[in-house]
N, C-alpha and C positions, 0 to 999 in steps of 0.2 A: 681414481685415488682421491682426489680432490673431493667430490661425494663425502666419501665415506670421515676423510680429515673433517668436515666442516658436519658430521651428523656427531662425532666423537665432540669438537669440542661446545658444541649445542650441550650434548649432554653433562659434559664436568659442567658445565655451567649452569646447567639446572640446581645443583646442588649448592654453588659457591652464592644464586643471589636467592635470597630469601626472602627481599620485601612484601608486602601485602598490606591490605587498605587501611587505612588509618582511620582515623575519628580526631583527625583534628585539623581544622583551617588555616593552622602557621604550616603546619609538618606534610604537606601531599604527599601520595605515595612517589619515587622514583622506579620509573619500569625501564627507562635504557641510556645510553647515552648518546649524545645527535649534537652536531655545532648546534652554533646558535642560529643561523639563519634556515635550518631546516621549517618543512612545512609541507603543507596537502598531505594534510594530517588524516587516515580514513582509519577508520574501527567497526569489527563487526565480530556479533557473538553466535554458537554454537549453539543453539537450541537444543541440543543431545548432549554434548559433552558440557556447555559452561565454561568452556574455553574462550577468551576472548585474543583475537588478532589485531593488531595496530600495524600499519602501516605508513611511511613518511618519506620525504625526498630530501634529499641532503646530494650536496660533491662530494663527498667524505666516501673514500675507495676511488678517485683515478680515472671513474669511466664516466663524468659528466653529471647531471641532475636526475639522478640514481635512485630507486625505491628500495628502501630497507623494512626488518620485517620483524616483529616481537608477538610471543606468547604467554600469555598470561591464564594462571587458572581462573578456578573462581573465584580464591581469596585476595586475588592480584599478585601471586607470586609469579612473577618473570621465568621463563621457562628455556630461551634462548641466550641466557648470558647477557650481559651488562650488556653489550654490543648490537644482540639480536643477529641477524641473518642477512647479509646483504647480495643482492643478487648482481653478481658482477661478472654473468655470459655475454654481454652486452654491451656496444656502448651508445649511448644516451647525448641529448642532445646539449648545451649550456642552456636552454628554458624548456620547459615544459610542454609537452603536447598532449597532453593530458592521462591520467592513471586511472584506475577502478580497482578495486576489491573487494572478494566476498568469502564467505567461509563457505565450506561446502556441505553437505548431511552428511559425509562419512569421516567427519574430522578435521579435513583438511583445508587449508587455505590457498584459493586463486590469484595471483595479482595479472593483470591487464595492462601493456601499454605498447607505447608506438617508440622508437629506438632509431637512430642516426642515421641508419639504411635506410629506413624509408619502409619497415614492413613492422607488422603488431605483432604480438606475442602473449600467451600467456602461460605462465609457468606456474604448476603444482607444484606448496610442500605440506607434505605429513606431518603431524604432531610430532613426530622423532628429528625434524628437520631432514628427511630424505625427499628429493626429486622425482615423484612417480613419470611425471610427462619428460625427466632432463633436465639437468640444470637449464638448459636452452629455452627450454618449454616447448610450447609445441606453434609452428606460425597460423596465421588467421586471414580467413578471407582467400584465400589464395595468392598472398602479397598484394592485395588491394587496400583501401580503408587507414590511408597514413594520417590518421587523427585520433582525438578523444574516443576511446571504448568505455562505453558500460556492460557490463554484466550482470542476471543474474544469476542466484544459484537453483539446481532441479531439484527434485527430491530423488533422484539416482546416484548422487554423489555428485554430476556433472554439473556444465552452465552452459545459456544462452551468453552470446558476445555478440555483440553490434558497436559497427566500425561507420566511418564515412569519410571523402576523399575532396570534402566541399561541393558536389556535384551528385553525388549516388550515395547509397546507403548500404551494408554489407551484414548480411544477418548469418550467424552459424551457430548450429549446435555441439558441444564438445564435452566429451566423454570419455570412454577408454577410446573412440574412436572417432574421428573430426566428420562431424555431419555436411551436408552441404551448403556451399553459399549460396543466399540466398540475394540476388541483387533487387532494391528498392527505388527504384526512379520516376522520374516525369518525362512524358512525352510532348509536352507544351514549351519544354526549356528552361521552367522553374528548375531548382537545385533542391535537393534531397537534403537535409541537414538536422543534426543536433536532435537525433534520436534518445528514448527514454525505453527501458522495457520494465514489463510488471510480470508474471509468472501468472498461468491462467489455472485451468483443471489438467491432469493427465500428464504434465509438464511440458502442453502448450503454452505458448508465448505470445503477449500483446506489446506493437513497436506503435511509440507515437511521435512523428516525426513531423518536422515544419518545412515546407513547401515555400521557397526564397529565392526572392527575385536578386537586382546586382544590386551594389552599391551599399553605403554605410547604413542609410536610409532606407527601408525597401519597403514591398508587401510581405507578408508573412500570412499562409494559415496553417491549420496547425491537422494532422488524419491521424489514424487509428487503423491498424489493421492485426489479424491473428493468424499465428503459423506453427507448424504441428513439427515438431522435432523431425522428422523427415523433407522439410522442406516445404510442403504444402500448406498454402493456406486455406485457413477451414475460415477466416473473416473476412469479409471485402472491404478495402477501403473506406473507413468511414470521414466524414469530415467534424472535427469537434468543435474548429473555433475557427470564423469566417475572418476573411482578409483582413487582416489592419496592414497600415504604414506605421513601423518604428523602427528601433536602431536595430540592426542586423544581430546585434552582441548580447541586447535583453534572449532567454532562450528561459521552455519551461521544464519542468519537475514530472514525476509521475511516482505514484505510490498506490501499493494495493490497496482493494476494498475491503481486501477479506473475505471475498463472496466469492471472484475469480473476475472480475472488472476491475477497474481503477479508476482514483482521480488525477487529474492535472494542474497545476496551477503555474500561470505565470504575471507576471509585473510588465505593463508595459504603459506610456502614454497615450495610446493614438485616440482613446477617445473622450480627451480631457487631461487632466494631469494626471501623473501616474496613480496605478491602483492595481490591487492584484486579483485575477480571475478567476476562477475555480468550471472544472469542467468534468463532466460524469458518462464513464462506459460500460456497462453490464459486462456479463461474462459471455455474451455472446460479440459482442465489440459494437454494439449499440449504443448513440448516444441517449441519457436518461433526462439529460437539461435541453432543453427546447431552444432557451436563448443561444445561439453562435456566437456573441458576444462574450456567453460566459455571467454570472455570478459574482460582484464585485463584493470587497470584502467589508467596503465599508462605499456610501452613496456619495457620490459626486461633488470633489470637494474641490471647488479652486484655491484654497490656500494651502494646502497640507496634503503630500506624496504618502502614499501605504506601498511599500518596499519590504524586501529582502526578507520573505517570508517563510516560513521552517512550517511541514505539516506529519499530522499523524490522524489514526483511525482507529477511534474507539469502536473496540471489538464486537461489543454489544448491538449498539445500533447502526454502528459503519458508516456512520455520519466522518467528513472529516473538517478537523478543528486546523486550525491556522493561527501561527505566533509572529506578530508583522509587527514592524518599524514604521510609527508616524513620525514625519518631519517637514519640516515647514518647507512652503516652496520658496522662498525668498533666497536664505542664507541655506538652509539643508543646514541648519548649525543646534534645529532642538532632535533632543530623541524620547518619544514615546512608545512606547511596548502596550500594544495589546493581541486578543486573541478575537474570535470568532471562530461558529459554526453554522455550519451548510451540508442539508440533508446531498442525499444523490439524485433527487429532483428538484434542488437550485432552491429548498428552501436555508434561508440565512437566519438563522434560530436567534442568534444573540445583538439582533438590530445594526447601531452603530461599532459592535464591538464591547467588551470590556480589560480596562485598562490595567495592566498589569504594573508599568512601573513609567514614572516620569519623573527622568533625569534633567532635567530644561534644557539649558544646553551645553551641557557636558556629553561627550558623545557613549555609546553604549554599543553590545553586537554578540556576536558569535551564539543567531538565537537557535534555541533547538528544543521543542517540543518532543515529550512523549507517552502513548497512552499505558496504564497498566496495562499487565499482562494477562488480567482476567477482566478487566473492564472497571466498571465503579468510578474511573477518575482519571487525572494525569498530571504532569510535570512538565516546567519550564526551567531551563536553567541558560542563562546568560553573563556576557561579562559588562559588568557595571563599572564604566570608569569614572576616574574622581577628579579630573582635572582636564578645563576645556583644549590644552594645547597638546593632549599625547592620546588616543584614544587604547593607546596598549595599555597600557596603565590602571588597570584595572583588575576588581574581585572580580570572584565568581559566585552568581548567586543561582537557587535553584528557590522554586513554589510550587506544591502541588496543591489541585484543585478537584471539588468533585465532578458529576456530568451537570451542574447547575450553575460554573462559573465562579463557584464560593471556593476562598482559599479555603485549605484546609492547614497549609503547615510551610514554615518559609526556614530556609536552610541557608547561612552563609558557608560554600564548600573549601573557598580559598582566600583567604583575607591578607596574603601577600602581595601586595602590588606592583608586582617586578612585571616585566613589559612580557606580554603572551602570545603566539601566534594559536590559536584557537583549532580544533579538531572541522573535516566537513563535515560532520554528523555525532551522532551521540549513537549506541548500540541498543537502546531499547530497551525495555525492560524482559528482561529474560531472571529466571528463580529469585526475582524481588528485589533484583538491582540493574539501575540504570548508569552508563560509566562516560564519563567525557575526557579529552587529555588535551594538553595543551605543553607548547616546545617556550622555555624562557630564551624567552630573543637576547638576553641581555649575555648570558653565558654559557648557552645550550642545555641539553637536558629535556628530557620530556618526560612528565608529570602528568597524572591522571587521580582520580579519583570517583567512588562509587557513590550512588544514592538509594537509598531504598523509598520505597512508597508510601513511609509514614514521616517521607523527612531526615532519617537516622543514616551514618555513614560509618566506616567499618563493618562491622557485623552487621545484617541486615536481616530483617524477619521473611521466611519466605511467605509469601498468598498461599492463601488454600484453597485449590482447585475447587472451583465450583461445579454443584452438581451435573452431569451431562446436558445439556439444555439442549433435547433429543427433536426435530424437527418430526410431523407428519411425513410421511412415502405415500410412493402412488398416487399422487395426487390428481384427479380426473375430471371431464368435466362434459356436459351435452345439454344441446335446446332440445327439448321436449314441448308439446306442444297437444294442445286439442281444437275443438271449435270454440273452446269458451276461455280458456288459457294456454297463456305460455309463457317460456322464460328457462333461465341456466338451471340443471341438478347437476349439482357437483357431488362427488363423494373422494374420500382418503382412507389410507390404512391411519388405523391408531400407532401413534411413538411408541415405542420401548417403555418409557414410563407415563404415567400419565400425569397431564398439564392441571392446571385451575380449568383453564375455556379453551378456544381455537380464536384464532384471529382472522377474518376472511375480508380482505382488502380487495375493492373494485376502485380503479382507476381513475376509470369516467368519474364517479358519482364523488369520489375522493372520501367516499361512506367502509367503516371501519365496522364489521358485525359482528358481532358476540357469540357465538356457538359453545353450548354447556360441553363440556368433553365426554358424556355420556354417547353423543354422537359424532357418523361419521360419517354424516351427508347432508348436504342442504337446498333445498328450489325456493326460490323466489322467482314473482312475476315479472316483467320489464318488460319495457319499450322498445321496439325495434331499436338496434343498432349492435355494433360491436366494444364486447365487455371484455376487457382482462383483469382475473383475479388473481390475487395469491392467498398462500395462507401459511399461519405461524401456529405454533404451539406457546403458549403463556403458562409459567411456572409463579413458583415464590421469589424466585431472584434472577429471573432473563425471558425471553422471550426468542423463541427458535428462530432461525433461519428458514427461508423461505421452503416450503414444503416441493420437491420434484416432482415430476412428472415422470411417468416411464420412459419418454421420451426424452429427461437430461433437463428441459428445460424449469422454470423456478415459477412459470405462469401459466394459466390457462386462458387460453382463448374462444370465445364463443359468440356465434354471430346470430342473433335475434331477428327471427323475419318474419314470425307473425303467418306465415304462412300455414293454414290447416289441414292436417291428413286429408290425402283424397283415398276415393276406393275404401270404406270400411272393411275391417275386416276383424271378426268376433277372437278374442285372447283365447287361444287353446292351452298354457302351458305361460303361468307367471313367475316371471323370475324374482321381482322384489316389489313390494309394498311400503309406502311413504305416506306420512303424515302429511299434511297442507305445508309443514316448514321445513320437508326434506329430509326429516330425521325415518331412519328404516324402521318398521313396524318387526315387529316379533310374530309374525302370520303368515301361514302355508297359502290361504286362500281366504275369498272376501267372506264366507258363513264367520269365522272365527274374529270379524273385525266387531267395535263397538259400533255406536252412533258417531256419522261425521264424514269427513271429505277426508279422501286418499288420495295417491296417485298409483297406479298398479304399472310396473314394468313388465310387459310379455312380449310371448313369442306367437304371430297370430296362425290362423291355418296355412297361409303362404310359405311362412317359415318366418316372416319379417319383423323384427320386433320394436313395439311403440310402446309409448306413455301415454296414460290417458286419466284422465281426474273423471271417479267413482264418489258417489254421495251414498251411505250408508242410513 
């Protein structure tokens, strides 16, 4: 009964609150009400519906430091009543042991946490405010894992949940039905701790977790591994960031590539004063950066800490950008804002950084980056305070930029200065607006407000999907070889539409070749050794993702040896014919070729079939 009371009065209350985004910096929208010492503030949007969920901790209901819950459309009208939804099957500790939330694909919203018993939980509700899992939800781990969960969401409706107990690590899949746990540990006596996940292909799952000694002080490194919603892992333990010594309580971040990889980053001192690191895994759980040290974000500074950094990844090139806090080592009393970019092989694009805002020292925070939703650009939005002795006390400003660093448009969203506790995260840009919220410490209430990608708030203009930017298939590749040459022929299926050229990236040589789109194969000579290519399709406005291989993977591999047919054996029956640069000739047989050097693909009288370079 209780259920059904609490989805009835969800609904009258749909109707009695009306708010929706405003367009002005005195007036922020109101979406619910919360004391004032509410906080861990989490928001997340509905990529299908345009729904956006908030989430926050408050005592407020009786059962301790408690997560409550609000729905909001897309225009920001409130969807759960002044009040929202408080989950009160539970009861909860007087601090916090940490919460997570995520929205799911089929509508609905997860919340994640750990409860007074001493076991995790996460409970489903529906956009109508009904309990699929029970008001209870459903428990985790199999009552192990009494700490900090994250999750993410699958594209089955369900989520990945990962737990840990200071000691081990607790991985599960959950669905209509609880997959199994999945335990994470060390055999050495290291501790398993302060796990990250990213959602990979198939709604496989990549956990990246740091391996920790005792003490306040310790060693720390940081692995990578991937596991298949049945429990199996299809990635083996990788290592991404080799031992350092620092404080046990710095811990790092993980966020997708977009590709089915992810990066990492975290802040720590141990190899000089603090800095933040950046670290890169394919979709295979490969690391892409070579340094175990990591990628800092800005070069070795003894006077000045780069801290407390907020990241995203433009879509396009899947580079990710980072919005970090300089401050002096002396006092920690200036604050400077800048950004940087770092490809997925540890190149740092933007030098020492570019500075987005210095406050001197008046202090400033609550940073949070994010990229369009079709790519072209992105946004920062932060709170700027105005007075060195309160650091709540502050606007809210936002900037967007293109992929070159240049503003493009600067937004003040809240020019109230009443004291703020700040959102963990911002929602992203989803149908051309990005949303942040924040609780007035001073007399409750929680307030949010949207952005859109030109700057504009209220109404916002949506992006216009950009053309499909359709990648190459089939991507394939072999040494071929004669007595007088050798080297890779690759060939592809053509995209769906066609590009400007092809882009065929070799590794080793860090050489970028041009390929007219009229073709859809290519030989070059080389030197022994082993080559991995990729290749992209190049349009008027993006450039593809990595071309597949029948085999799933995004590269080809091809090892060079120089070695020449033995045993001739004369071509009975040719399958394809190539010009000297790879490209396939339009010819049954060699009468029908012009003047000039080919390569013929056949099948000899053994049955075996070679490549051999023919001069006409």
């Amino acid at each position: 009964m209780k259920k059904l009371l609490l989805s009835i009065i969800a609904l009258v209350a749909t109707f009695a609150v009306k708010a929706q985004w405003v367009n002005d910096p005195v007036n922020n929208t109101f979406i619910v009400n919360t004391s004032a010492d509410a906080g861990e503030i989490y928001l997340s949007t509905n990529q299908n519906t345009g729904d956006t969920y908030m989430q926050w901790m408050s005592f407020v209901g009786g059962n301790g430091w408690s997560p409550n819950l609000q729905r909001l459309n897309f225009a920001g009208e409130p969807q759960w009543g002044e009040n929202g939804i408080h989950i009160a099957a539970h009861q909860f500790s007087s601090m916090s042991e940490g919460v997570s939330m995520t929205t799911t694909t089929d509508g609905g919203v997860v919340s994640c946490f750990a409860v007074y018993d001493g076991y995790t939980y996460a409970v489903k509700i529906n956009p109508d405010g009904t309990f699929p899992w029970g008001e209870q939800g459903v428990q985790l781990f199999g009552g192990l894992g009494f700490s900090r969960t994250e999750i993410v969401a699958t594209d089955d409706g369900g989520i990945w949940a990962l737990g840990f107990d200071y000691s081990n690590l607790y991985l599960q899949y959950v669905n209509e039905a609880l997959g199994p746990v999945v335990t994470i540990s060390d055999n050495t006596g290291l501790k398993c701790m302060f796990g990250q996940l990213t959602l990979g292909t198939d709604n496989k799952v990549f956990v990246t977790y740091e391996k920790v000694g005792n003490g306040m002080y310790t060693n720390k490194s940081i692995y990578v591994a991937g596991y298949n919603p049945d429990g199996t892992q299809f990635s083996p333990e990788t290592l991404l960031m080799a031992e350092q010594t620092f404080q046990s309580t710095y811990i790092h971040y993980a966020i997708s590539d977009g590709m089915g990889g992810g990066y990492i980053y975290i802040w720590h001192p141990a190899l000089g004063n603090f800095n933040t690191y950046v670290f890169h895994y394919n979709q295979n759980g490969v690391s892409t950066i070579m340094d175990t040290n990591g990628i800092p974000v800005h070069s070795f500074d003894g006077n000045n800490l780069y801290i407390s950094a907020s990241a995203t990844v433009d879509p396009d090139s899947h580079d990710i950008i980072l919005f970090y806090e300089q401050t002096d080592d002396y006092s920690q009393s200036q604050c400077k804002l800048y950004m940087n970019r770092i490809t997925s092989y540890g190149e740092r694009l933007w030098d020492e950084g570019i500075l987005v805002l210095d406050n001197g020292t008046t202090p400033c925070g609550g940073l949070n980056i994010d990229a369009y939703q079709y790519g072209g650009g992105f946004a920062v939005t932060y709170f700027k305070g105005l007075n060195q002795t309160s650091g709540s006390q502050a606007t809210v400003e936002a900037q967007g930029f293109n992929m070159e660093g240049t503003t493009t448009w600067s937004t003040q969203m809240c020019s109230n200065t009443y004291g703020k506790t700040g959102c963990e995260e911002s929602t992203g840009y989803h149908g051309g607006q990005n949303i942040i919220s924040w609780v007035n410490n001073e007399v409750g209430g929680l307030y949010g407000q949207n952005i859109g990608q030109k700057g504009e708030m209220g109404d916002v203009e949506p992006p216009t999907p950009p053309t499909p930017c359709y990648a190459p298939t089939n991507f394939q590749g072999e040494y071929v070889y004669t007595q007088e040459m050798y080297g890779p022929m690759l060939s592809w299926d053509a995209p769906e539409t066609t590009p400007l050229h092809y882009n065929l990236y070799c590794e080793e040589t860090k050489e970028v070749i041009e390929i007219d789109a009229e073709y859809t194969s290519y030989f070059m000579e080389m030197n022994p050794g082993d080559y991995i290519f990729q290749l992209t399709a190049v349009y008027d406005n993006c450039e593809s993702d990595y071309a597949m291989t029948p085999n799933g993977d995004d590269y080809v591999l091809i090892e060079v040896t120089s070695v020449p047919e033995v045993g001739y054996e004369e071509i009975v029956n040719i399958v394809a014919i190539y010009n000297i640069n790879g490209q396939l000739v339009n010819a049954k047989n060699v009468n029908e070729l012009n003047q000039g050097m080919f390569i013929i693909k056949g099948v000899t009288t053994s049955g075996k079939t070679v490549t051999r370079k023919i001069v006409r």
